[in-house]
C-alpha positions as CSV (number, residue, x, y, z in Angstrom):
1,X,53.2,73.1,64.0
2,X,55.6,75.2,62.8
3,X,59.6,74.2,61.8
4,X,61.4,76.5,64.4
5,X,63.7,76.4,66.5
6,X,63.7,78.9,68.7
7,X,65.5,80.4,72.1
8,X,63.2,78.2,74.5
9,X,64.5,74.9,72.7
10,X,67.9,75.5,72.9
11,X,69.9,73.5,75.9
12,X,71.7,76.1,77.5
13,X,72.4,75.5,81.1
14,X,75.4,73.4,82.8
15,X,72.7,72.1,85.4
16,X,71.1,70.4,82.9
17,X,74.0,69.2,81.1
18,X,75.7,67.9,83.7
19,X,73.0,65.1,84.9
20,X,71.7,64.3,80.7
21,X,75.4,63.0,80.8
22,X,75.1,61.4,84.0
23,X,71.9,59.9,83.5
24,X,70.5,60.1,80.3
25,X,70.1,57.2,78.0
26,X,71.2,56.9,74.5
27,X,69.8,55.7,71.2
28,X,72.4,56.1,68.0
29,X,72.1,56.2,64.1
30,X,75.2,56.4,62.5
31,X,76.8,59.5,62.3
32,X,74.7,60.9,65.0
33,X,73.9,60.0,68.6
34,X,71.5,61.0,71.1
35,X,71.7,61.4,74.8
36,X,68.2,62.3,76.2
37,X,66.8,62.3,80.1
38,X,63.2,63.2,80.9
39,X,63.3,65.9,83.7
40,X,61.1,69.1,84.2
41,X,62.8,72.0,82.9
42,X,61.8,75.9,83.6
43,X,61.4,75.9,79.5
44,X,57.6,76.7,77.7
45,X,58.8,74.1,75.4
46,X,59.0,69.8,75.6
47,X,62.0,69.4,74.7
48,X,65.3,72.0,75.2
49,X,67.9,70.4,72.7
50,X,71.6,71.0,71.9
51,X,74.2,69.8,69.5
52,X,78.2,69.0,69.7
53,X,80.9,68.0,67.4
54,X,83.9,66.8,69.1
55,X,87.3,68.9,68.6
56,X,89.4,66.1,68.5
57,X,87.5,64.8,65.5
58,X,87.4,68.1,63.5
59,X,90.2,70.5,64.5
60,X,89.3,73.2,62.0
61,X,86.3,75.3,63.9
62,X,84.8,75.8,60.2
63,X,83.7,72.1,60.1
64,X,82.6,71.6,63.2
65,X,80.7,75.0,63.1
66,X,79.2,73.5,59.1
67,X,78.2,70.5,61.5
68,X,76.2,71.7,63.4
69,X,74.6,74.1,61.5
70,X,73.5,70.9,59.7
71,X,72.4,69.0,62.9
72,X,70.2,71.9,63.9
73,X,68.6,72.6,60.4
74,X,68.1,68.7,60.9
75,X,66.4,68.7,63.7
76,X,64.3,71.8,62.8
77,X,63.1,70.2,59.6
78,X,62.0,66.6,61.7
79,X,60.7,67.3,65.1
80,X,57.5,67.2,63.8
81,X,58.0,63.5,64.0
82,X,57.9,63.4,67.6
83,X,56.7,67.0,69.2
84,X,53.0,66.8,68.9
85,X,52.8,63.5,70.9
86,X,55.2,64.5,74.1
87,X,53.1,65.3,77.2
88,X,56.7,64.9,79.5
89,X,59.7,67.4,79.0
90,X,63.2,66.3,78.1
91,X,66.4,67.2,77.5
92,X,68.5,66.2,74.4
93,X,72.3,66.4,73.0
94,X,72.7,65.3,69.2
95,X,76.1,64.0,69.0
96,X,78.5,64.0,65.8
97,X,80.2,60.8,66.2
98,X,81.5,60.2,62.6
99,X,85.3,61.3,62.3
100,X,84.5,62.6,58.4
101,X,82.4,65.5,57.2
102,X,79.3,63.8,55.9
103,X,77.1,65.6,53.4
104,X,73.4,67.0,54.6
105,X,71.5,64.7,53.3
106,X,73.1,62.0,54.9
107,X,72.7,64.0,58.6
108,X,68.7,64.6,57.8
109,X,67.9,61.0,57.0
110,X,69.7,59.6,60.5
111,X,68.5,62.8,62.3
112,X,64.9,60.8,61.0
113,X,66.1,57.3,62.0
114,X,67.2,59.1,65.2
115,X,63.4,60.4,66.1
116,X,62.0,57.9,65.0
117,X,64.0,55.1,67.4
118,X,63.8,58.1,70.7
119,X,60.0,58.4,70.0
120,X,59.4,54.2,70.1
121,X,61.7,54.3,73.4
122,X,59.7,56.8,75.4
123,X,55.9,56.0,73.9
């Protein structure tokens, strides 16, 4: 499996937004948060996965931009934990929660913890 992250994996569209916030359940490891909802998307891929850092936590762009740079790369680097064994599709939204600009390292090993909790909630 490769470490991509490509155009089909990205979470895109308000319709499917709009119910994972509705519906979806959540699993959390401090600074992160994740919101996920098992539906059948139009996507090749499992899972279709976006991130967000709230404004009113980080006004400058910059950081919240340097956020989720880190949050993706995250991601990219750890999906391997759960990819290979989906055979559903879902839909998830990596939350910054923290109100302080944590360092990458920190982001990769809750990103992990993160996984690793969604994988033993949906196997």
């Amino acid at each position: 499996m490769q470490n991509t992250y490509s155009k089909d994996e990205k979470l895109k569209h308000k319709k499917l937004i709009e119910p994972l916030f509705k519906e979806g359940k959540s699993v959390s490891s401090p600074p992160l948060r994740l919101v996920y909802l098992q539906i059948n998307h139009q996507s090749d891929s499992f899972l279709q996965v976006g991130v967000s850092v709230a404004k009113r936590n980080f006004k400058l762009a910059v950081d919240r931009n340097k956020l989720k740079r880190r949050m993706r790369e995250a991601y990219r680097l750890n999906k391997q934990l759960i990819y290979p064994q989906l055979n559903q599709k879902y839909i998830l939204m990596f939350i910054y929660i923290d109100k302080e600009l944590k360092p990458s390292k920190v982001i990769h090993l809750a990103m992990a913890q993160l996984l690793q909790k969604f994988a033993e909630r949906i196997f």
